[in-house]
ZALO-539908 format. One record per residue (C-alpha): residue in three letters; x, y, z. Coordinates in pm, 1 decimal. Layout:
ZALO-539908
+--------+----------+----------+----------+
! residu !     east !    north !       up !
+--------+----------+----------+----------+
!    Ala !        X !        Y !        Z !
...
+--------+----------+----------+----------+
//
This chain:
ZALO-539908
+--------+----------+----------+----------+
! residu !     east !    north !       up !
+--------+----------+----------+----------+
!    Unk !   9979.3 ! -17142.7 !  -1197.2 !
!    Unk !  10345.1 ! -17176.2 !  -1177.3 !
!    Unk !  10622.0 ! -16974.1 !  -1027.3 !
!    Unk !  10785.5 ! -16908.3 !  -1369.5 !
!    Unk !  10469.4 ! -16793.3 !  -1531.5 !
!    Unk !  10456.7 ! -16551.5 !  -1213.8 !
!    Unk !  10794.1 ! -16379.4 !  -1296.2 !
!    Unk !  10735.7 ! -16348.3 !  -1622.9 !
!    Unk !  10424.0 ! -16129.5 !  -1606.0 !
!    Unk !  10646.5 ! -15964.3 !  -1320.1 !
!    Unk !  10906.2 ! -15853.6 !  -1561.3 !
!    Unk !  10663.6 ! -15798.3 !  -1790.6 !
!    Unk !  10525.6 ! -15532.7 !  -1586.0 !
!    Unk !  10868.6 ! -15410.3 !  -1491.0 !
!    Unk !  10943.6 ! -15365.0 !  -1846.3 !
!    Unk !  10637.0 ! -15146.0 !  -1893.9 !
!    Unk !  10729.0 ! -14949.1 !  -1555.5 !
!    Unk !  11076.6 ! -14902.9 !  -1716.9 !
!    Unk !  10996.5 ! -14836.8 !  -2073.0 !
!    Unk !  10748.4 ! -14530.1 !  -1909.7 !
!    Unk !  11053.7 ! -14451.9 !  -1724.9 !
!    Unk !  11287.5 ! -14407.5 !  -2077.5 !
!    Unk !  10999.1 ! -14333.9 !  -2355.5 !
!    Unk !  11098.5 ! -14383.9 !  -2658.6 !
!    Unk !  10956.9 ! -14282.7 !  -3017.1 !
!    Unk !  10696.1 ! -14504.2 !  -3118.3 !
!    Unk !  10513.6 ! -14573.6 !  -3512.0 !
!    Unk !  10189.5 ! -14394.1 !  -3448.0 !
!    Unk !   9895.3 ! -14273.5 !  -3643.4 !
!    Unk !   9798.5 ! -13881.7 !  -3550.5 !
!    Unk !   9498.6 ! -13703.1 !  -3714.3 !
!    Unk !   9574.8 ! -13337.4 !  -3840.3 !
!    Unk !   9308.5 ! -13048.5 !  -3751.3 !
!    Unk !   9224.1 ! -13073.2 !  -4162.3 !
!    Unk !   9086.9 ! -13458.1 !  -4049.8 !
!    Unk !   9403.6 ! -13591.9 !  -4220.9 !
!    Unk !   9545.6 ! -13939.1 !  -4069.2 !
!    Unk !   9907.0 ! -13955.1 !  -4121.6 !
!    Unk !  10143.0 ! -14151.4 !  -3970.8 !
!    Unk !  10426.0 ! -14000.1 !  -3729.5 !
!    Unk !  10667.3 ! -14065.1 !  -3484.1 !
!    Unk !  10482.8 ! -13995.1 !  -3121.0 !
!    Unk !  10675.8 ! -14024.5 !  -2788.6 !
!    Unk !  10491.0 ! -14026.3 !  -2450.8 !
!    Unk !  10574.2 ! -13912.3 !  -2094.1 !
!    Unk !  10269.5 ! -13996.4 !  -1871.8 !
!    Unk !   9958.2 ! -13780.3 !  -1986.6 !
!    Unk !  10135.3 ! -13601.3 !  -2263.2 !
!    Unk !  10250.0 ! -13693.0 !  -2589.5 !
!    Unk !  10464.8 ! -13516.3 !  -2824.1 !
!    Unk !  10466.2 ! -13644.2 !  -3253.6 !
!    Unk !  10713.9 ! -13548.8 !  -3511.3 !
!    Unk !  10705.8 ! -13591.0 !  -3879.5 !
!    Unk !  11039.0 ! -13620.1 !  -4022.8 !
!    Unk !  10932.1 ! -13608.0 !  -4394.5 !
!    Unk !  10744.7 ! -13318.2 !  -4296.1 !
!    Unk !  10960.7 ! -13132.5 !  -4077.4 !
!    Unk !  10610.1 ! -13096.3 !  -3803.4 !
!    Unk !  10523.2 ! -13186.4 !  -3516.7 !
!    Unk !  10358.7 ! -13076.8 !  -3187.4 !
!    Unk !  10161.9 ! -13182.1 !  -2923.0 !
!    Unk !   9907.7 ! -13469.8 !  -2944.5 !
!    Unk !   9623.4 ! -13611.7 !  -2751.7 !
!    Unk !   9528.2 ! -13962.5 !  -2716.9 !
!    Unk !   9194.4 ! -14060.4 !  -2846.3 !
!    Unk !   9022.2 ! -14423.1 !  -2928.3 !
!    Unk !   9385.8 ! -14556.3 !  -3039.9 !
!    Unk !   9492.7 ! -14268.5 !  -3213.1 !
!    Unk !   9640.2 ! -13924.6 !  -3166.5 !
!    Unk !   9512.2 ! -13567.6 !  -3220.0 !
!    Unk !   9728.4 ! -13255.9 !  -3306.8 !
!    Unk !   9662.0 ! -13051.9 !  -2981.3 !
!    Unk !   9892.1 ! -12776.5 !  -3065.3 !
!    Unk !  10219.2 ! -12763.8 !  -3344.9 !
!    Unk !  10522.4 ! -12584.8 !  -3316.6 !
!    Unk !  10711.2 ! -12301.1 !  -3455.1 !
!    Unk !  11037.3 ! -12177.2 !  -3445.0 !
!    Unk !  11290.5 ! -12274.9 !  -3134.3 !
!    Unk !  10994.4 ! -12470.1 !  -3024.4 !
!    Unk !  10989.8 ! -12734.3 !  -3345.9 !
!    Unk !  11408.0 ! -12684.4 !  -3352.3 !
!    Unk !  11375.5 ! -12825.0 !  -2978.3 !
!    Unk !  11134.2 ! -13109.6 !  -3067.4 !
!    Unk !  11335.2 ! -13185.3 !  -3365.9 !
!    Unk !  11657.4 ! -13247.6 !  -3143.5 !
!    Unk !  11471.5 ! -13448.5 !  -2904.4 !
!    Unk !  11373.0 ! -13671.9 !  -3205.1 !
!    Unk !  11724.5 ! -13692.3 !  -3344.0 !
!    Unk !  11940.0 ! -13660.2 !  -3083.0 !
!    Unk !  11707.8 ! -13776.9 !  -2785.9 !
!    Unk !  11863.8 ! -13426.7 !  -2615.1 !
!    Unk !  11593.1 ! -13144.6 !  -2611.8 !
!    Unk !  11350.4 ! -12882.1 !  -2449.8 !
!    Unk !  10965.5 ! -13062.7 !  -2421.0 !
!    Unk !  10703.0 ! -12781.3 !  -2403.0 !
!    Unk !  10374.4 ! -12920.4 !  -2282.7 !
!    Unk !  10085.0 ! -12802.0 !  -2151.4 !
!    Unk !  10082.5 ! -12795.6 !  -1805.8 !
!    Unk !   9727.3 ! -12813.8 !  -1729.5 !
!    Unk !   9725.5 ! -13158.8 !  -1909.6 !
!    Unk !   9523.9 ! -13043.0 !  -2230.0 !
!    Unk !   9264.9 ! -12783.7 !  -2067.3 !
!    Unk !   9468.4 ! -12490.1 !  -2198.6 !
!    Unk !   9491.2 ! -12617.4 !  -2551.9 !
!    Unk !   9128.1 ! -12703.6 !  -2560.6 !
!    Unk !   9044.7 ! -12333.0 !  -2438.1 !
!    Unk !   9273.6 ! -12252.7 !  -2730.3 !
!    Unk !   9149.3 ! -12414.3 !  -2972.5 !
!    Unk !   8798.0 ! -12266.8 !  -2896.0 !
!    Unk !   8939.1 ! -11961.3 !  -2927.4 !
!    Unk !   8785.8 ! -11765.2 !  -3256.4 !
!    Unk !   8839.1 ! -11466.1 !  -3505.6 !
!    Unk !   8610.3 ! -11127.9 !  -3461.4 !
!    Unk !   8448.7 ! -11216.8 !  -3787.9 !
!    Unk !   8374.9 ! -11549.4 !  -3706.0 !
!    Unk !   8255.5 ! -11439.7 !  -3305.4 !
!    Unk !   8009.6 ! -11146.1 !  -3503.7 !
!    Unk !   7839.1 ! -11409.7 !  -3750.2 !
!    Unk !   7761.9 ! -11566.9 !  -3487.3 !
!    Unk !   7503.0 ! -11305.9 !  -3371.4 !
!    Unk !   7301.0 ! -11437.6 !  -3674.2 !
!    Unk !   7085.8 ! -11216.5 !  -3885.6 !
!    Unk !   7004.7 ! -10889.1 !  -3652.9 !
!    Unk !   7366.0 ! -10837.7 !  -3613.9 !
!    Unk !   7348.8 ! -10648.3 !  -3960.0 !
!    Unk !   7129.9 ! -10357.7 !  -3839.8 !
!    Unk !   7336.0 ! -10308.5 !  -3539.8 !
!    Unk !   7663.0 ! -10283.1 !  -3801.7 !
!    Unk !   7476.6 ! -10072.2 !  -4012.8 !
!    Unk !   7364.5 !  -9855.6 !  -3738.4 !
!    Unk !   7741.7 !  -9818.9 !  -3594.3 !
!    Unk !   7891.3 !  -9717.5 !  -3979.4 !
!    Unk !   7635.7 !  -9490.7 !  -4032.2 !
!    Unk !   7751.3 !  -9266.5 !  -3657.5 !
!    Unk !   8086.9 !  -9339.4 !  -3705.3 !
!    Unk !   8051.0 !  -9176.1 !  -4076.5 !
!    Unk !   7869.7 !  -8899.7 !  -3912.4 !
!    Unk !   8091.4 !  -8860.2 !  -3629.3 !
!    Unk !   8422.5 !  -8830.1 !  -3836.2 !
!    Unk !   8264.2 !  -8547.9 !  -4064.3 !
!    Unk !   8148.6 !  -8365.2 !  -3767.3 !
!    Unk !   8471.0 !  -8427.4 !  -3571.8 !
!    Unk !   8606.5 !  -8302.0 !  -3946.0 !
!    Unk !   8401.0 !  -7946.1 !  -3985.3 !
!    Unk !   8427.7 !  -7874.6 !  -3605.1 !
!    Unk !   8855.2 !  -7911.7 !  -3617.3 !
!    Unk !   8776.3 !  -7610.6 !  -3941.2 !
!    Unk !   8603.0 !  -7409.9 !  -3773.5 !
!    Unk !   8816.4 !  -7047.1 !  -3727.8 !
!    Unk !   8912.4 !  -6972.1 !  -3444.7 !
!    Unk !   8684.0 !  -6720.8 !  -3245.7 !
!    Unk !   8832.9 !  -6396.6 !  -3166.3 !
!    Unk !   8761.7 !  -6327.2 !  -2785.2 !
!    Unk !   8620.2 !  -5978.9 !  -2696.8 !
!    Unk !   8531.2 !  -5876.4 !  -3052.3 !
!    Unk !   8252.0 !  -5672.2 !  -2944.5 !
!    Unk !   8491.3 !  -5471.8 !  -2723.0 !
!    Unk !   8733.1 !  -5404.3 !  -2941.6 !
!    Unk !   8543.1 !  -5293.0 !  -3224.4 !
!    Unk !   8359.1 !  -5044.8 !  -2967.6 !
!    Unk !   8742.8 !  -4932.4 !  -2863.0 !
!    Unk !   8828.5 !  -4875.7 !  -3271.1 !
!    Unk !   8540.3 !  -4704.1 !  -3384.5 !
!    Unk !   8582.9 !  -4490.4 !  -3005.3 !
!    Unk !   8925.1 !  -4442.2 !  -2991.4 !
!    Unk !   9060.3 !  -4420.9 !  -3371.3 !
!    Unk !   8998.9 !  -4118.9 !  -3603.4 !
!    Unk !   8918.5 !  -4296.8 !  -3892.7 !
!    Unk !   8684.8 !  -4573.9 !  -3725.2 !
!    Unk !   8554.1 !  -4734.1 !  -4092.1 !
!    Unk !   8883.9 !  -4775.5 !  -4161.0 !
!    Unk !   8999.6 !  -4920.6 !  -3831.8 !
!    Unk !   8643.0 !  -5143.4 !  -3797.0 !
!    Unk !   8744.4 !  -5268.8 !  -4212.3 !
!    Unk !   9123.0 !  -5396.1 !  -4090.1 !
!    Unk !   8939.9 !  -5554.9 !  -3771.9 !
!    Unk !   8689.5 !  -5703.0 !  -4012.6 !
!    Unk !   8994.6 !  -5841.7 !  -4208.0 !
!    Unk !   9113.1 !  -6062.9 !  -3958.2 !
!    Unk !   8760.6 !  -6202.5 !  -3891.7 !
!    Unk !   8610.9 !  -6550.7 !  -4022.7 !
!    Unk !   8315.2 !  -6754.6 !  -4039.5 !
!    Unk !   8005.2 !  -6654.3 !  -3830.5 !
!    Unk !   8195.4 !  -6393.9 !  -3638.4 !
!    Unk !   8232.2 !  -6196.2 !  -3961.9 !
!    Unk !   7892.3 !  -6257.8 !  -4071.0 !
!    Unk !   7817.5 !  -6122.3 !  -3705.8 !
!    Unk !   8004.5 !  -5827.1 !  -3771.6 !
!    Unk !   7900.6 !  -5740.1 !  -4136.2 !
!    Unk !   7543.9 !  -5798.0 !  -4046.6 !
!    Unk !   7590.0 !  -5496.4 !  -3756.9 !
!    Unk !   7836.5 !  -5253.7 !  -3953.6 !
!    Unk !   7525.0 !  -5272.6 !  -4255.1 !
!    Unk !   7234.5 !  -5233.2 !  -4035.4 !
!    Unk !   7122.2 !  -4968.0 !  -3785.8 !
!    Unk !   7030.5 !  -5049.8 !  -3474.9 !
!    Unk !   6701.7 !  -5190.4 !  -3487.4 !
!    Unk !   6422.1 !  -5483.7 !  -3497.7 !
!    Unk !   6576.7 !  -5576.6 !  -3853.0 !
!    Unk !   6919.9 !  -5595.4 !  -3705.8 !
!    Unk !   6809.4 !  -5856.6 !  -3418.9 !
!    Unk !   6608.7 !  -6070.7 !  -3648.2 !
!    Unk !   6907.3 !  -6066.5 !  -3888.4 !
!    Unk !   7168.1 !  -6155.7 !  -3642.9 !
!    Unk !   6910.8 !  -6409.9 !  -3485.4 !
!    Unk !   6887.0 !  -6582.4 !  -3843.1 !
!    Unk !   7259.5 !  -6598.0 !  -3858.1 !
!    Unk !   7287.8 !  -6742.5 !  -3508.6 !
!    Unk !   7029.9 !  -7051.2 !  -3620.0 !
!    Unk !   7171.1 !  -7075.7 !  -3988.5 !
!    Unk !   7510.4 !  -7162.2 !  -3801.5 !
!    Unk !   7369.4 !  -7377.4 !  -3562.3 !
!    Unk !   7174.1 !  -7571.7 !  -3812.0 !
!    Unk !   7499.0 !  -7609.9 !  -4000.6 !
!    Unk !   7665.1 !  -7776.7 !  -3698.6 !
!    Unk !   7393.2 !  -7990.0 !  -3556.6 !
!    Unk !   7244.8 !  -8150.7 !  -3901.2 !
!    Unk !   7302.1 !  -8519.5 !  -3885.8 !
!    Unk !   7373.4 !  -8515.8 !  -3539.9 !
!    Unk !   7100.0 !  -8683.8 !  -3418.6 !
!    Unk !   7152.4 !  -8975.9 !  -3628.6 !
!    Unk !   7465.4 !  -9030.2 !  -3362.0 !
!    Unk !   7212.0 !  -8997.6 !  -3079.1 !
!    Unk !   6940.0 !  -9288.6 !  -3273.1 !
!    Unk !   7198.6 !  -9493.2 !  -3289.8 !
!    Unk !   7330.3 !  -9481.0 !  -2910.8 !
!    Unk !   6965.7 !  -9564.1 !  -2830.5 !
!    Unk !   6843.4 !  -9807.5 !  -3094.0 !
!    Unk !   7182.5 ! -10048.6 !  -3106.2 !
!    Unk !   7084.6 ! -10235.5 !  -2707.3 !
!    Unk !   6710.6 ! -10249.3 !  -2846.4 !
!    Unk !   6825.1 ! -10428.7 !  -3168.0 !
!    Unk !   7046.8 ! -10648.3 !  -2924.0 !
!    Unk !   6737.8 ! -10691.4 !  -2705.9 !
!    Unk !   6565.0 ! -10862.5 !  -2998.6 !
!    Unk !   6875.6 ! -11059.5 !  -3133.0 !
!    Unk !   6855.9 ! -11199.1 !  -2751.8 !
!    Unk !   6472.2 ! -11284.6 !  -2714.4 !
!    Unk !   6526.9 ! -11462.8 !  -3109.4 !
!    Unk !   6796.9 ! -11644.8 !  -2991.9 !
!    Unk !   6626.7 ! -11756.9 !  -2660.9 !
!    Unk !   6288.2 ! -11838.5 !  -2867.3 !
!    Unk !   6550.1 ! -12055.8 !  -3104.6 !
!    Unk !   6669.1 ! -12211.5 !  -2765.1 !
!    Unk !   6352.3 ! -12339.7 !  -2639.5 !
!    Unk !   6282.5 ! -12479.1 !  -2973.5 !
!    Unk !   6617.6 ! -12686.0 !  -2989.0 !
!    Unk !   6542.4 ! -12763.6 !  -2616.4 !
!    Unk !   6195.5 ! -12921.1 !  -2718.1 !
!    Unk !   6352.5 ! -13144.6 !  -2985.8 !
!    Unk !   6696.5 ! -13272.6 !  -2826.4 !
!    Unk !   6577.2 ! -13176.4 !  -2471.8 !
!    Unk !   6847.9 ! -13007.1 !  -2243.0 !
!    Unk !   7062.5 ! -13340.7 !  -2188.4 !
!    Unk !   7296.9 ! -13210.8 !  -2473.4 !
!    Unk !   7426.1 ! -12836.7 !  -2391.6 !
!    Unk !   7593.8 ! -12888.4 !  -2811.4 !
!    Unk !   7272.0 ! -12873.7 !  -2928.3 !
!    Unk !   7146.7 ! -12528.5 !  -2768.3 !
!    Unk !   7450.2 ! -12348.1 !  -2827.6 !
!    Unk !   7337.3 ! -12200.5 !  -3126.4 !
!    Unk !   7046.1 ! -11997.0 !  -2998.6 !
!    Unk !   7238.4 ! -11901.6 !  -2690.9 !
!    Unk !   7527.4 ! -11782.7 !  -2908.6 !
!    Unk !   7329.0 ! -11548.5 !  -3092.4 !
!    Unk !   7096.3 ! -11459.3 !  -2765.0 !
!    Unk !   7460.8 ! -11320.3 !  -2602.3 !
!    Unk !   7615.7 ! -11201.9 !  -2957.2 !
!    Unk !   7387.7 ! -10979.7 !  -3020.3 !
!    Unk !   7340.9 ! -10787.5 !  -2651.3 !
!    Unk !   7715.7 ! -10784.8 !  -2642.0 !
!    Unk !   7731.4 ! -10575.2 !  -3006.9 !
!    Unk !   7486.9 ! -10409.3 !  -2921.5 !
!    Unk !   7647.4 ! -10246.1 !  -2619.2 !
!    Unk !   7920.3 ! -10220.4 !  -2765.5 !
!    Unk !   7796.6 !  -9978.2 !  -3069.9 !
!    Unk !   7587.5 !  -9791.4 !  -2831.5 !
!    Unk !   7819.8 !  -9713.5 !  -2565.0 !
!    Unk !   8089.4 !  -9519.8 !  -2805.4 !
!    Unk !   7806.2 !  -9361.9 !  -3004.2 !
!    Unk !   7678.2 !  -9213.8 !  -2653.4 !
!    Unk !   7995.6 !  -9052.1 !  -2568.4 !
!    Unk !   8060.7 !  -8947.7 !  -2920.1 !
!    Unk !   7736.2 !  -8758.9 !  -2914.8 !
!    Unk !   7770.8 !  -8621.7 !  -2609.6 !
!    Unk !   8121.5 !  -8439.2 !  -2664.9 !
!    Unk !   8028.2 !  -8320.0 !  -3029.6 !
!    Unk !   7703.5 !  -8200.3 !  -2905.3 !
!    Unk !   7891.8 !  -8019.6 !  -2591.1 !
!    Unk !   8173.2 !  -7880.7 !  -2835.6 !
!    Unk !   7912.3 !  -7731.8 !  -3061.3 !
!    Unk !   7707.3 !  -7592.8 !  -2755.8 !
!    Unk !   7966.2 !  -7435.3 !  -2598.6 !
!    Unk !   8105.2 !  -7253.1 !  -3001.3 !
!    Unk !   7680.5 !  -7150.6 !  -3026.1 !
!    Unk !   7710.2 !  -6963.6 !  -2690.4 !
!    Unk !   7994.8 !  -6803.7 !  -2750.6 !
!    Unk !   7867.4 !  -6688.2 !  -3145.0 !
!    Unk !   7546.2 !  -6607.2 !  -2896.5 !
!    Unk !   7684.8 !  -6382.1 !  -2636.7 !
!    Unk !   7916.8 !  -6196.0 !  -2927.6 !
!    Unk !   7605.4 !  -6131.1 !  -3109.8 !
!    Unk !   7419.7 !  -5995.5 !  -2801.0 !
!    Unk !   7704.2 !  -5744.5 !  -2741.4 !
!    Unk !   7740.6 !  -5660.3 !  -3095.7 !
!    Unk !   7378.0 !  -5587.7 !  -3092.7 !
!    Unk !   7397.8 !  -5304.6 !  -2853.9 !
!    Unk !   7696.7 !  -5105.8 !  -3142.0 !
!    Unk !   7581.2 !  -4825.2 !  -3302.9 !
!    Unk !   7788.1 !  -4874.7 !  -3617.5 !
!    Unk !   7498.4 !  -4901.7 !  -3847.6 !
!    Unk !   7428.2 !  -4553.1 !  -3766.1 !
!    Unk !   7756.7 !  -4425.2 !  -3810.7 !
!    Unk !   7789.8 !  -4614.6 !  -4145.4 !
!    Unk !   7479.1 !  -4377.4 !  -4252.3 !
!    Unk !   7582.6 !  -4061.0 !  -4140.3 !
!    Unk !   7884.7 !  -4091.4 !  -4323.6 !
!    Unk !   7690.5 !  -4108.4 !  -4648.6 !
!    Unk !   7626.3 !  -3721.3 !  -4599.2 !
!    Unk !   7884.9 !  -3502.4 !  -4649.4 !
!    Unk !   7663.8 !  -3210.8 !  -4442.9 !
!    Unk !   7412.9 !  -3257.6 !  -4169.5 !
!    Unk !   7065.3 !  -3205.2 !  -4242.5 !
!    Unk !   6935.9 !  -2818.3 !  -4200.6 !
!    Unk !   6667.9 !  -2747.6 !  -3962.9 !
!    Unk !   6336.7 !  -2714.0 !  -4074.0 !
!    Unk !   6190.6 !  -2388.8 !  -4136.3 !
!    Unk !   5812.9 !  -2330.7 !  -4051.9 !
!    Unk !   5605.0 !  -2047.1 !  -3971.5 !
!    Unk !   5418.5 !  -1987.3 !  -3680.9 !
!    Unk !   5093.8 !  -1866.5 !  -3848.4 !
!    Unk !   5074.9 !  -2275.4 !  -3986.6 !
!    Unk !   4792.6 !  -2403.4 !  -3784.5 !
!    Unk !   4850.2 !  -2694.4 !  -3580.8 !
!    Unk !   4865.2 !  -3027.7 !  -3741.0 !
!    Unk !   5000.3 !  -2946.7 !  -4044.2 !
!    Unk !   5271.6 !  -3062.0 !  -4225.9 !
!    Unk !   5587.5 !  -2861.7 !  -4194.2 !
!    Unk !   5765.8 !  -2800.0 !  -4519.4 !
!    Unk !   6082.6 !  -3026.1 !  -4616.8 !
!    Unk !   6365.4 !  -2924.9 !  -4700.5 !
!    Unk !   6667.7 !  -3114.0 !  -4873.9 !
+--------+----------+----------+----------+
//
């Protein structure tokens, strides 16, 4: 109305330009994350605000919201020292965020593994059951393959070369036998006992599965579990959708909050359920190629050791004399038994 009303609100304003200019610490109330309002000293440079609590020895960054201020972020270490000498001295390092808040609310969204599973809801428990039971199986079959002995390579030639080449071949084929472990000297007993013959194959066969059902048992639970986990994160996904649709009906799809929930534990759940497949699938596959390519090996060493005649030259050596020849006469008419002799 007036010129000196006019200048008034002019330095009025100037003030406020001048004051944003030079903050200073103001009386403010801030609201901790526990929902606490206290009161602290808060400071402002444009969008960002800083608080400190001197009782305390806290402070932070804060956000402004209806009149008061939320803790966005608090300090620690050099950071709070920093903030403190700001407050004290008015001399001091300001970290902010320099995305003006976006950062700290992706931060604060940020959650634990535990709290990220539960979230998965109820048919995350199978899946977790599923991956301890082939990670149980795969450490005691990682376990018995790491002691198995060592296979000896060429056995079948060498114990042809001993009992060939040495004078005293059962002793030569018992020192080889010495050195021998697991199926390789169950291999080799089964052919230094038994002559070559049907008996001798189906005993060495035997061996061959006893061994491999050894290896392989439980190993398929590994393989139920590679393909069961994405179909148990298949369902989690269509329950979470079906919870969806029905949050969607009530609240409609205005208010993203109020579907979270069901999508949540629609994602969750595929997600684990990849992820305890995935390892179980390569864990199965390396096991199950280790223990192929140890049966092969047991297989072609039996195969050779098949074709030894040891088992016959373990019998002969139970008679101190060969056997005489039989005597018969030629008047016995044909057919007739000859006459033993011992």
């Amino acid at each position: 109305e007036d010129m000196s009303s006019g200048l008034a609100l002019i330095k009025q304003s100037l003030a406020r330009q001048v004051s944003r200019l030079n903050p200073t610490w103001q009386e403010a109330k801030i609201v901790s994350p526990q929902g606490l309002v206290q009161a602290a000293q808060v400071i402002n440079i444009g969008p960002v605000a800083w608080f400190w609590q001197t009782r305390q020895q806290h402070g932070g960054l804060a956000v402004a919201d209806d009149g008061l201020y939320k803790v966005a972020k608090t300090f620690q270490g050099e950071t709070l020292n920093q903030l403190s000498s700001l407050y004290e001295n008015n001399i001091g390092h300001a970290y902010f965020d320099p995305s003006l808040d976006r950062a700290l609310k992706v931060a604060s969204q940020e959650e634990s593994l535990l709290t990220h599973i539960q979230k998965g809801g109820v048919w995350v428990l199978p899946i977790l059951g599923f991956a301890l039971l082939a990670l149980a199986i795969a450490a005691i079959k990682v376990l018995q393959l790491w002691r198995l002995p060592r296979q000896e390579p060429m056995l079948a030639e060498r114990i042809d070369s001993v009992t060939k080449n040495t004078g005293d071949a059962q002793s030569g084929l018992q020192q080889l036998r010495q050195n021998l472990q697991g199926a390789q000297a169950d291999l080799v007993a089964i052919v230094a006992d038994t002559p070559i013959s049907q008996q001798r194959d189906e005993r060495l066969f035997a061996c061959l599965l006893e061994n491999r059902y050894q290896l392989e048992k439980f190993l398929g639970a590994i393989a139920i579990t590679a393909a069961v986990s994405p179909l148990l994160g298949l369902l989690g996904t269509v329950s979470g959708m079906i919870e969806t649709f029905k949050l969607m009906t009530i609240f409609g799809a205005g208010d993203p909050s109020a579907v979270s929930g069901g999508i949540s534990e629609a994602l969750v759940t595929t997600e684990l359920g990849l992820v305890v497949a995935i390892p179980a699938l390569i864990l199965h596959a390396l096991i199950s190629r280790h223990i192929r390519n140890h049966n092969e090996q047991l297989e072609t060493t039996a195969v050779k050791l098949g074709q030894l005649n040891l088992g016959n030259e373990g019998l002969l050596t139970r008679f101190e004399q060969p056997l005489p020849e039989t005597i018969f006469s030629s008047g016995k008419a044909e057919g007739e038994k000859f006459s033993d002799s011992k």
